[in-house]
C-alpha positions in Angstrom: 8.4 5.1 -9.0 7.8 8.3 -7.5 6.5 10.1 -10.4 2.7 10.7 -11.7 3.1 9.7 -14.6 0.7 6.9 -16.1 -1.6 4.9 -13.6 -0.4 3.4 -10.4 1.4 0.3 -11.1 2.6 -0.6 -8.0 1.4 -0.6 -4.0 2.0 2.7 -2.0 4.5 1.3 0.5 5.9 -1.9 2.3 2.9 -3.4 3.7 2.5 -7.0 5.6 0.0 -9.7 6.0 -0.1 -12.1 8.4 -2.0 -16.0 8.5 -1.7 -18.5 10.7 2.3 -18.8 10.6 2.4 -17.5 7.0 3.8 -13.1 6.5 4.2 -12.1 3.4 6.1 -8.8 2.9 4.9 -6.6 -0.2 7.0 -4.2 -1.2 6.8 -1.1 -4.4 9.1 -2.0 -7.5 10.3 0.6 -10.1 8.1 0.5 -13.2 8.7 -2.9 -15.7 10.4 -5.0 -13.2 7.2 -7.0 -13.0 5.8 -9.3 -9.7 8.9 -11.5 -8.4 7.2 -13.7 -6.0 5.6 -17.1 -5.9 2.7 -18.2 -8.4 -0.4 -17.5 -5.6 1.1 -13.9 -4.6 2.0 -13.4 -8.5 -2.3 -14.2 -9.4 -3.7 -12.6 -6.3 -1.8 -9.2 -7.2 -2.5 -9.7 -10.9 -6.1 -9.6 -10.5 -5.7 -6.4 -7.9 -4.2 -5.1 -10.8 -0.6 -4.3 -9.4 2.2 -5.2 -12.4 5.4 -4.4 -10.5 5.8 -5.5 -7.2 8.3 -7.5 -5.0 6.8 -9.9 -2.5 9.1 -11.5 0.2 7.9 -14.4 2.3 7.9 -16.1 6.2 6.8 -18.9 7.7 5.3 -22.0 6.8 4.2 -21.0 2.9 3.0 -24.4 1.6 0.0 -24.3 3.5 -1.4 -22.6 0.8 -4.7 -21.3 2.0 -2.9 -19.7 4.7 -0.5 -18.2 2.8 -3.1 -17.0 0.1 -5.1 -15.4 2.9 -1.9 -13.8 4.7 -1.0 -12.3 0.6 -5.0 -10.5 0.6 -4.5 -9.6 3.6 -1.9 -7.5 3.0 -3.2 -6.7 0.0 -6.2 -4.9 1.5 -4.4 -3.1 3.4 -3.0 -0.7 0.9 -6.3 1.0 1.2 -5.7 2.1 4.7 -3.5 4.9 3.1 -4.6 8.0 1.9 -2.7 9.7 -1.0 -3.3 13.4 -1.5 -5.9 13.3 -4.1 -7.4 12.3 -1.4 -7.5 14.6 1.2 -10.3 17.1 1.8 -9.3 20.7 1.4 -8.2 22.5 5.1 -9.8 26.0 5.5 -7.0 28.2 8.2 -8.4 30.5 10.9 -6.4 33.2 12.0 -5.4 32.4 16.1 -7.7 34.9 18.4 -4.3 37.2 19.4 -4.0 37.5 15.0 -7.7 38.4 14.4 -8.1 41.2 17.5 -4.7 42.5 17.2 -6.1 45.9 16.3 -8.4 46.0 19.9 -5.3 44.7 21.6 
């Protein structure tokens, strides 16, 4: 769940989509639980290629194209975050009062 090991097999964090009056909820599930969730949010996360996730539903859901869209939606935003593999290296600067202490 929280550990490196192996590739990612589920989403980074409890994200939300919204369609029309469709939300769907995606949330991170411990490794092997698999996707709990109806059929459309089980394909669309398949082919994303998460294998453990729980999914948790609002709203009018049988309008399906609505509730396919609020899913990818949600979806799509997992790549808002950024892990820190990520992030580009910070150089520190010593404040002015550090760097002159000597003429001070």
């Amino acid at each position: 769940w929280g550990s490196t090991l192996g590739k990612p097999h589920t989403i980074p964090g409890k994200i939300s989509g919204k369609c029309g009056s469709s939300c769907v909820r995606l949330i991170p599930a411990p490794r092997g639980s698999g996707i709990v969730g109806a059929p459309i949010t089980k394909k669309l996360l398949t082919m994303a290629g998460v294998s453990d996730c729980y999914s948790n539903a609002i709203g009018q859901t049988a309008t399906q194209g609505n509730f396919a869209r609020a899913c990818f939606q949600a979806i799509s935003r997992t790549y808002t975050y950024l892990t820190p593999d990520m992030w580009t290296p910070t150089v520190f600067v010593k404040p002015p009062a550090q760097e002159h202490t000597d003429f001070l």
